[in-house]
Structures are given as structure tokens and as C-alpha cells.
N, C-alpha and C positions, 0 to 999 in steps of 0.2 A: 541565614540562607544565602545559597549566590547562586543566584541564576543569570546576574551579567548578561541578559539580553536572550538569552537562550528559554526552551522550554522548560528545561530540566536544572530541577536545584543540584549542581556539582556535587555537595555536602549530602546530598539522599539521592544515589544514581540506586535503582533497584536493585537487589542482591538477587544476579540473574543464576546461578549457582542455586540460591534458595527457593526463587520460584517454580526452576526444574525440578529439583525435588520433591514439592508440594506436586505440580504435575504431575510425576510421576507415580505417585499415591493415588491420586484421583482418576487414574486411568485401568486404576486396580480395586475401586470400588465401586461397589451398585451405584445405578444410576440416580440421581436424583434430577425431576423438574418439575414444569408443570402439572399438576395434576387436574387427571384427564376431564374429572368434571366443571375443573377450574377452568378449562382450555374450551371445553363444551362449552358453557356458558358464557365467554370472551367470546367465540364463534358465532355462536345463537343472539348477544345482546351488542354486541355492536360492528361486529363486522354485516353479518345477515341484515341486521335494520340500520345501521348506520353508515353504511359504506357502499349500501347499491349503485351508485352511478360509476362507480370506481370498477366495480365487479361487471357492469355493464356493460363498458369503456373495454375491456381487457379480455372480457369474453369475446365480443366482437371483433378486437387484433386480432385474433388468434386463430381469424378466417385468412389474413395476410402475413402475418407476423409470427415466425415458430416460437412457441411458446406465449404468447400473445407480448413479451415485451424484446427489446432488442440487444439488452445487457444482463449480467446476473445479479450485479446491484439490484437492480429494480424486482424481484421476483420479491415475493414476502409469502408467508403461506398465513389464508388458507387460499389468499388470490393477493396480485401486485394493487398496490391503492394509486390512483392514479394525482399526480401534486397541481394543483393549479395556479400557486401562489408562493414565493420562497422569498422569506428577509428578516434579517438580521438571525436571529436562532432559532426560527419559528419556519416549518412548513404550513402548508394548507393543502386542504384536500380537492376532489371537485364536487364531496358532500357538503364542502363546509368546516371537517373536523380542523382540528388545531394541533398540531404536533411540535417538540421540543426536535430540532434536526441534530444527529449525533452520529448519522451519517454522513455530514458533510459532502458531498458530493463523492466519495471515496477520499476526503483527505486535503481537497485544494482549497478550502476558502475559509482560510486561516481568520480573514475578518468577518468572516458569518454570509450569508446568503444572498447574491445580489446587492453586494454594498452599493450605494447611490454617487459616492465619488468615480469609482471605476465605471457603472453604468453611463453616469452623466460623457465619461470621455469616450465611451464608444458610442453613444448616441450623436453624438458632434461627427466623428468619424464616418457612421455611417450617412449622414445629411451631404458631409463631402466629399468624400473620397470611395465613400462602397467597401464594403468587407473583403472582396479581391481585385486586385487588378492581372495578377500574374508579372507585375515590373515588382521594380523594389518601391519603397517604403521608408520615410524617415524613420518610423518605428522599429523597423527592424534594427538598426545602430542604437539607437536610444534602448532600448532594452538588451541587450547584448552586450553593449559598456557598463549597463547597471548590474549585472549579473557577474560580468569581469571584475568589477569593482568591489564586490562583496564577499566574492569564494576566490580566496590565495589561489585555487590550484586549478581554476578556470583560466587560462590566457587568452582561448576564443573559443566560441562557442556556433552551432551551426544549427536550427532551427527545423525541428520532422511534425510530423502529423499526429506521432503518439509514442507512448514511452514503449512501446514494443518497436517501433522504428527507430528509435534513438538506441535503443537494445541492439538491433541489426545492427547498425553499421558502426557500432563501439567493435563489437566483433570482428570487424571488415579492418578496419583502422588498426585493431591489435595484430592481427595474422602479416597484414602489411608491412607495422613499424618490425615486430618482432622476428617475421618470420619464420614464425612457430605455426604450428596447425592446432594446438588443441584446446577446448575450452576447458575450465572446472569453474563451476555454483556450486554455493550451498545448498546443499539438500532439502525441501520443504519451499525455497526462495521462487517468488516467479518474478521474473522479468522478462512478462508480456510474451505473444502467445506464438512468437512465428516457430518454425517447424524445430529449428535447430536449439532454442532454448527450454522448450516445452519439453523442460527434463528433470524429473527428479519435483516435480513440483506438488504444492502441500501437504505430503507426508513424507519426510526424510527416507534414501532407500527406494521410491517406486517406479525409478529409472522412466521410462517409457511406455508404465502402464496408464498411466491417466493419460495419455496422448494422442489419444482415438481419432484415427486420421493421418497418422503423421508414420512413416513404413519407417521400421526398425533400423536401417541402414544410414539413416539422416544422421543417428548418435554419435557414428562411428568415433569422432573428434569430439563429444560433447561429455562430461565427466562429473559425478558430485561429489564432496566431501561435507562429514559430518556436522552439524554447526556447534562451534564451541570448543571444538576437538582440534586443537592447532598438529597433533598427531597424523591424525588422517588425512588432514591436509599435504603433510609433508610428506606422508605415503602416495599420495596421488602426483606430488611433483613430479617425485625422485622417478615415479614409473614412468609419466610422459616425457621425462628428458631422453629416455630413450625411443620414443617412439612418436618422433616429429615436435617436440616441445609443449610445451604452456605457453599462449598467448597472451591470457587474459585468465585471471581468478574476479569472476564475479562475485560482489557484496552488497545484499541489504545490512546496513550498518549496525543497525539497532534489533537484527535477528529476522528469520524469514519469514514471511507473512506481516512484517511490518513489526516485528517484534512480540509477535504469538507466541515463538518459543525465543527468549531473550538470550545474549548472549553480552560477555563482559567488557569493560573497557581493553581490557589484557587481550584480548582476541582477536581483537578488533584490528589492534597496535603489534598482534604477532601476525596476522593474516596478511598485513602491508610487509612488514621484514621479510616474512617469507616468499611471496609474492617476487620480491625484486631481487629475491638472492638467487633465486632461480629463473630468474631474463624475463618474467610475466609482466604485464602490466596490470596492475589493479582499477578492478572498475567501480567504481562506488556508484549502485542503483539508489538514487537519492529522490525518484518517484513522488515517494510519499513523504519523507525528509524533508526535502529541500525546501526552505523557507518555514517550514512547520516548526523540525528541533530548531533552529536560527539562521540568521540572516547569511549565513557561514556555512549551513547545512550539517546536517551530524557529522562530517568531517572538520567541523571548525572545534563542534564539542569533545571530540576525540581525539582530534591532536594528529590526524595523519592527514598525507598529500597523495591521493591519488593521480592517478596518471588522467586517467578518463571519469567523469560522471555523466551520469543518465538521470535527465531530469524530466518533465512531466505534470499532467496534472495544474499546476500551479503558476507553471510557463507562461498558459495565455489566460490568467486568470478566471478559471474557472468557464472559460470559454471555450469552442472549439480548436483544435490542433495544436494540443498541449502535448508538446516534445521537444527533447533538445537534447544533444551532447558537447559536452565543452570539455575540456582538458592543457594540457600544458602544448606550447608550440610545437614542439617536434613530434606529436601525436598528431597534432590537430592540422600538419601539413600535409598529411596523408589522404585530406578532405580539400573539395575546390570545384569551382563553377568552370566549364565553358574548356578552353585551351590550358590553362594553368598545371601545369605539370611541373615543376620545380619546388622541389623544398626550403628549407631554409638556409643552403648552404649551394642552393643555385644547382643544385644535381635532378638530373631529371629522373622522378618515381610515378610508380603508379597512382592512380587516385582511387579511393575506397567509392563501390557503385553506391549510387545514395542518388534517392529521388523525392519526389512528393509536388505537385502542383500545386497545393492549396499550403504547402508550408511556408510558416512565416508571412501569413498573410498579415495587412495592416491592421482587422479584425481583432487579431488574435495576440500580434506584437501591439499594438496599444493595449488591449485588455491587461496583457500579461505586466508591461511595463509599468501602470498605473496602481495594479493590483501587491507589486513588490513594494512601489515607492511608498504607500500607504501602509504597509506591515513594519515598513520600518520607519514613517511618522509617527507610529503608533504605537510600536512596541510591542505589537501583535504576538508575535510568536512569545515575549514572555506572558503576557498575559493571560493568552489562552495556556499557558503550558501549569498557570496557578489554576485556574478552573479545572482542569485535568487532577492537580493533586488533589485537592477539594473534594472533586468526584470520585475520586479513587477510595480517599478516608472515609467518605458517607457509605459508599460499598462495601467496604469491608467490615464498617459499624453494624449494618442492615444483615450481613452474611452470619454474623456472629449471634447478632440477636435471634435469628432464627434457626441457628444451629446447622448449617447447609454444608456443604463440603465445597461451594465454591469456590475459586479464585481472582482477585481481583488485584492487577497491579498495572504501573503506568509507565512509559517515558513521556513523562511531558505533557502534551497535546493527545499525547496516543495512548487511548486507555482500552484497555483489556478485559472481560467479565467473561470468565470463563465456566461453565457451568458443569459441561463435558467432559472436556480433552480430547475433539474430536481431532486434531489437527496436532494431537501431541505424542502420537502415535510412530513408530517407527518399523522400516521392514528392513530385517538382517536376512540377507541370501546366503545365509549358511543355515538359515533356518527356516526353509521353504515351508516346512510343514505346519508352520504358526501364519503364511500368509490365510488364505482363508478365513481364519478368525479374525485376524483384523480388519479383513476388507467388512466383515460382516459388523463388527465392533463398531466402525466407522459409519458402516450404513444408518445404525438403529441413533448412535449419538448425532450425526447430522441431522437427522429426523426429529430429535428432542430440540437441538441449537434453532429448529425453524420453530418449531412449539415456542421455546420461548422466545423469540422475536416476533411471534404472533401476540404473546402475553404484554410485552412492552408496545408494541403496537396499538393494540387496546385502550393502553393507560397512554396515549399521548407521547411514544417514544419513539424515533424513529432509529433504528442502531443499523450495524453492517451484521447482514448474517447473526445478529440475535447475541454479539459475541467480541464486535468489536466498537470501541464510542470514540469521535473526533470531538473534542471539544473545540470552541472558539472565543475569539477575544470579545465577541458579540454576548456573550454569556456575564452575570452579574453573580453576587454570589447566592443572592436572594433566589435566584432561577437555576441555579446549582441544587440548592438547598431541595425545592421544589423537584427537581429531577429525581435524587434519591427517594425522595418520598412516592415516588410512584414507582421507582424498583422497587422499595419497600414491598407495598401492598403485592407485587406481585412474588415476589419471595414468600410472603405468607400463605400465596396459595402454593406453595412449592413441598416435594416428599419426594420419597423414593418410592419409584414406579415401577411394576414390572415388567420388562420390555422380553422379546425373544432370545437374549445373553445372556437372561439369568436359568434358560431351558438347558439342561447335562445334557 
């Protein structure tokens, strides 16, 4: 095996080719999940009797709070459980209950929940210095050289409040350097939520429908291509070279949604060629990546140098105002505090608009700083990325014993249990007249992906949307083991159900 520090064994990278295809099968068969008496009785024996101060808690938001929580992380059905208590791989509820966290926070605490080493250094921090001052911060250098020092294709890096902010103004920074007008993402990919990227997001193809809120005209310059398809990619260049350029070709590395629907190393490494043969800069969303697959980022595993990455999440450790864009100098000159208007060659440019008060607070640059320097004491990211294939094998062991149609496969740290395919769906606007069924397709599988995340729930499992598992280096293999065993039992209550898709 070589995993060389990374999450992922090099010698077993997934056959993202093979798993599309299995996808694609399972979005062409009856549905199978929970079954509904199984899911009755999860509801009636431990959510109803076991989880009332949680129901209690979230009912009562929900006279202040729309939807009674303030993220979609946090929603879980058949109500959000409220957490009191988070460490090492272990949630707590405020009933009491105990849960295996596989949520991870969405992705950033590679060493498991509230590690005590990074706690201890913001607890000092706060006794001295206070979470903001609005001046700079030794922290802020201290983590920013650690970050430079780690990813080749960082030379500096500039510190936002969220990976939807580090999104903005990679955007701002490509149209500048490049002097192109136009974006293209992958299709399915989201990279955070402001107006002008809120495109094309979690089902490949649905341009600006999921973007409620956000008026039609915003897209004008905003573009997706297929993921996997280095074709269509180059179809969308060749059109915007005539009309205002390509800026920026946006990339989640490892496939959109964090690698929901997977995509190859070959892709990966033709989406940068291409990218640069037609004047774009590549933007590597390393979100969820970054520090997860390694210390390198899944550009380190993949072998390319993007121009700009979008980091996040894992920035300020698991803390608040985890954001950041970093890239190579003559990008990253386009960025700048105060008077500084000069590049690197002493010519006076614009500077890309980029704000945030609360960014790069000391809070959050200590959190973040401490929280890196400890994944790579540690070896963290390999670690967790063996727990991940571990859990991926006991899944698919579980899947087969019980004869399911599900799908289970990993990068690394980032594991997948698919049960659906609600998200593996796609809209062809040549073929209008099949949108409808899938938005309905979609409806009724989203609705089963929350059933069963309500079924692991039950049994002590905390997951993202019922669909997606983080594992971490906090995880033993013994507690692996133990994980599977409670997918287990929930698989056993599992069949095909009849939902309103199976109605002519």
C-alpha cells in the first residue's frame, strides 16, 4: 500500500469510471430503504422517548430561528438533536445519547472533535489577547508560512470569513489577472453560496434552478461543464473565447459534492492542461480537501499546480472564519491591504474588492495554525484516510450480506454510502421533457436519504445527510469495527419500498 502521508492508497485510488456506472444502474432501479415500520419504531423508541430535550430545544428556535436551526448540516429528520458535548469521535446529545461523529463538522477536524491540544492554545489566547482585536496578529504569519510551506502552489495566501468568500474573490482576482469575463464549474460542484456561483449546483445541468433568490441575469458570465467529460469542457472554452474569455475553470478535485459523483486522476490532470491552454486560471476548491486528502491537498495527490486555491473549513481549525485563498504570486498580487497598488513588477493594478472584519482574527489564525501543525505531528490525514478504507470494506461487506443495491466507495477520509442516487442525477436541456420526473425522482429519494439518516441516527451514527461519513484519525480500528456493526443492523431493516415513482 502507499499512502506516503496522504489519505488515499495511490495503488487502490477508486475506479471512478466503475462507480459511475454502478450509479448509474441504481438510479434506474426501485428504490430501496428503510422500511417504514423500521423507521416507525426508530421514531416511536428512541427519537420520541429518547431525544425529548433536543425536540424541545429546536421546537422552541423555531419561534426565532427559520427552521428552528441555522445551517443545513444541523437539520436531521424526524427533528435536528441538539449536541452538548464533542471529543475525540464521540458526539453527545443534551439527552445524554452518545453518538460515533461521521459528520465531522462537514469535513474539518481531521484530528476528531475539539482536540485538547488546539483547545488548550486558544484558551491561552483567549485569557490574553481576546478572539479579535481588528489589528494584525502574530498568528496571522504563523499560519500563512505554515500553509505556504506545505502546498507548492500557495506562494501567499489571504485569510476570509468563509469558503464562499475565498470563492468570491478567487473570481475577482481571475477576471483581473486574466481579463477574461467568464466563469465555468463543474456541474453538481458548489463552491459556497454567493449569487454569481450558486450555479449549476448538486445535480449536474440545473443551471439556475436551485438558486431561489438569485434573478437570472447574474449567470450571464457564469458557465458549467460536465464532470468527468474533458469534451465538454473544451466545448465551453472554445465558445467563451469568443465571448469575453474564461477566467477561471472552477474544481472540486476529487468530484462535486466532495466526490459524490467521482471523477479520475486523468481529469483531473486534463482539466489543468486545458484550463491553461486557453488563458483560464484553475481554481482548485480544496474546501473539504485541504489537509483531509494531505498535507499537500488533493493537488499534492494529483500531481497539478493550480493557479488559485479555496480553502476553508479547516483554516481555523474547526473554529470560526475558516476561509482563505492562496495561489501563486502573480495571482495573488492582485490582492492587498490599504494603498498598495503595485504588482510584482512595480506597475500599478487594480486590486481585487475583498473584505471581512472578523477575518483572520487571532481566534481563528491560532486555532487554525495549531490544528495544521498537529495533522502533520500526527500523520493525521494518513490515518484517518486507513479508517475510511476500513469503513468503506465493512460497508460494502454489510451491503452484500444483505443483498441491497447500495453503493459504498471512498477517497480517503471521504466516504460515501449511497443508498439513492439522489444526487446522481442529471438534466439534459435537450431533453426538457424528462425535467419534471427527475425533479420528482429527486424529491422522493431525498426524502428516503433523510429516513435513513434518521435510521443511523438511532443506532448512534451521526452522518451528513444520511449519505456522506468523515472519518478521523480519532477513530481506532476497534470503533470502526463497531460503526459497521450498527450500519449492519440498520441494513437489516432495509427493502424496497413503494414510494410515488413507482405510480405509471
Amino acid at each position: 500500500m502507499a499512502y506516503n502521508g496522504y489519505a488515499i492508497d495511490a495503488d487502490n485510488y477508486p475506479d471512478a469510471e466503475a462507480i459511475i456506472r454502478r450509479l448509474n444502474a441504481l438510479i434506474r432501479k426501485p428504490v430501496y430503504s428503510i422500511r417504514p415500520e423500521a423507521l416507525e419504531d426508530y421514531i416511536e423508541n428512541y427519537f420520541n422517548k429518547k431525544c425529548q430535550k433536543s425536540k424541545e430545544m429546536t421546537d422552541t428556535a423555531k419561534s426565532v430561528i427559520p427552521g428552528g436551526v441555522e445551517h443545513n448540516l444541523a437539520f436531521n429528520y424526524p427533528f435536528p438533536i441538539a449536541i452538548a458535548k464533542a471529543d475525540g469521535n464521540k458526539l453527545y446529545d443534551v439527552d445524554g445519547n452518545e453518538y460515533y461523529d461521521l459528520l465531522q463538522a462537514g469535513g474539518p477536524t481531521v484530528l476528531g472533535s475539539n482536540p485538547p491540544e488546539v483547545r488548550e492554545a486558544v484558551i491561552d489566547l483567549l485569557n490574553t489577547c481576546g478572539p479579535s482585536t481588528g489589528l494584525y496578529h502574530d498568528f496571522e504569519y504563523k499560519l500563512a508560512k505554515k500553509i505556504c510551506d506545505l502546498v507548492p502552489s500557495v506562494d501567499m495566501i489571504r485569510f476570509l470569513g468563509s469558503g464562499t468568500e475565498a470563492a468570491m474573490c478567487a473570481v475577482r482576482i481571475a477576471r483581473l489577472k486574466t481579463g477574461h469575463k467568464n466563469i465555468l464549474k463543474m456541474g453538481g460542484a458548489y463552491h459556497g453560496w454567493s449569487d454569481q456561483l450558486a450555479y449549476g449546483i448538486r445535480i449536474p445541468g440545473t443551471k439556475g434552478m436551485l438558486s431561489h433568490g438569485v434573478p437570472g441575469f447574474i449567470f450571464k458570465h457564469t458557465d458549467e461543464f460536465f464532470p468527468g467529460d474533458l469534451e465538454d469542457l473544451e466545448k465551453k472554452l472554445k465558445k467563451h473565447k469568443h465571448d469575453g474569455g474564461t477566467a477561471a475553470v472552477f474544481l472540486e478535485p476529487v468530484g462535486p459534492e466532495s466526490g459524490t459523483r467521482p471523477v479520475t486522476k486523468e481529469f483531473v490532470q486534463g482539466v489543468e492542461r486545458l484550463a491553461h491552454r486557453y488563458g483560464a486560471l484553475l481554481v482548485f476548491d480544496e474546501v473539504v480537501t485541504g489537509f483531509r486528502i494531505g498535507l499537500q491537498g488533493a493537488q499534492g495527490f494529483f500531481g497539478v499546480d493550480p493557479d488559485l486555491t479555496i480553502f476553508g473549513k479547516v483554516i481555523a481549525g474547526g473554529y470560526p472564519g475558516a476561509g482563505a485563498v492562496g495561489g501563486h504570486k502573480d495571482c495573488m498580487a492582485y490582492l492587498g491591504a490599504g494603498l498598495d497598488n503595485q504588482n510584482l513588477k512595480g506597475k500599478k493594478i487594480h486590486k481585487a474588492l475583498c473584505g471581512g472584519t472578523m477575518s483572520a482574527s487571532p481566534l481563528s489564525t491560532c486555532a487554525g495554525y495549531h490544528m495544521i501543525c498537529e495533522i502533520e505531528r500526527q500523520n493525521a490525514c494518513e490515518k484517518a484516510g486507513r479508517m475510511g478504507d476500513r469503513l468503506t470494506k465493512g460497508l460494502q461487506e454489510s451491503i452484500r450480506k444483505h443483498n441491497l443495491p447500495f453503493i459504498a466507495f471512498n477517497q480517503g477520509s471521504i466516504c460515501h454510502l449511497d443508498s439513492v442516487g439522489t444526487m446522481h442525477f442529471a438534466i439534459n436541456w435537450k431533453r426538457l421533457w424528462e425535467v419534471p420526473k427527475i425533479l420528482k425522482q429527486t424529491s422522493v429519494r431525498q426524502a428516503e436519504m433523510e429516513h435513513m439518516g434518521a435510521a443511523y441516527m438511532a443506532e448512534g451514527l451521526v452522518t451528513l445527510a444520511g449519505s456522506r461519513l468523515y472519518t478521523s484519525a480519532a477513530y481506532t480500528e476497534e470503533e470502526i469495527d463497531d460503526v459497521i456493526a450498527r450500519f449492519d443492523r440498520v441494513f437489516a431493516n432495509c427493502g424496497r419500498i413503494k414510494t410515488d415513482i413507482d405510480k405509471k
